[in-house]
N, C-alpha and C positions, 0 to 999 in steps of 0.2 A: 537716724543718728548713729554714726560710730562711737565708738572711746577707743581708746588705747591702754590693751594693755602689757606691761612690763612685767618680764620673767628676770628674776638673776639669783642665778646659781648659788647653794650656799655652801660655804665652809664644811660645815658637817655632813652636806648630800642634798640634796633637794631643790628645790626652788621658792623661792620667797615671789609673792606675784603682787602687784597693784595696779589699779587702775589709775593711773595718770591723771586723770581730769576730774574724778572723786573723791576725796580728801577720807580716809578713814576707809576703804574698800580694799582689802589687805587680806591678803593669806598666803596658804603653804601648800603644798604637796611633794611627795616623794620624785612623783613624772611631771613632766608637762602636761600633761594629762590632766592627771589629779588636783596639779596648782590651778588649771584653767577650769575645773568644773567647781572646785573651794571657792576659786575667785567667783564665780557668777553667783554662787548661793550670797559669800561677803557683799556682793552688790545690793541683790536682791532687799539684804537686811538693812546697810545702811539706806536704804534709799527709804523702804516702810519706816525706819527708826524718824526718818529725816518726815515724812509723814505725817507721824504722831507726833511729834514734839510741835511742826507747824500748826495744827488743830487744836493744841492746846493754847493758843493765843491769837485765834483765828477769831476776829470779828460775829457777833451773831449775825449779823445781815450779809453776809459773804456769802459765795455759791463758788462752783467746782465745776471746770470744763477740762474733757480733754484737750489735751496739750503736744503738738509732734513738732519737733525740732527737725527742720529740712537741713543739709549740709551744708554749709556756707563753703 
């Protein structure tokens, strides 16, 4: 699976970065650089946040398989 992500430049210096396809995976950095390694950590957390919160209303008779999204 890819995402997409968007850099734009800010006002003040830097770049503002999000991931397009992720609603809430959002950061900063000074460089490109920086915004694109902040972005992978923001992913990273929304996506565990997105984890826990599902598990907390997760049926007791449910079970858990990996999951790979091929490219359409």
């Amino acid at each position: 699976m890819k995402l997409t992500a968007v850099f734009v430049s800010a006002p003040e210096g830097g770049y503002t970065a999000f991931v397009e396809e992720i609603p809430g995976a959002i950061s900063e950095g000074e460089t490109i650089e920086e915004a694109r390694d902040n972005l992978a950590d923001a992913l990273r957390m929304v996506l565990e946040c997105n984890r826990e919160l599902a598990r907390l209303d997760e049926p007791a008779e449910s079970f858990r398989e990996t999951f790979e999204l091929a490219a359409m």
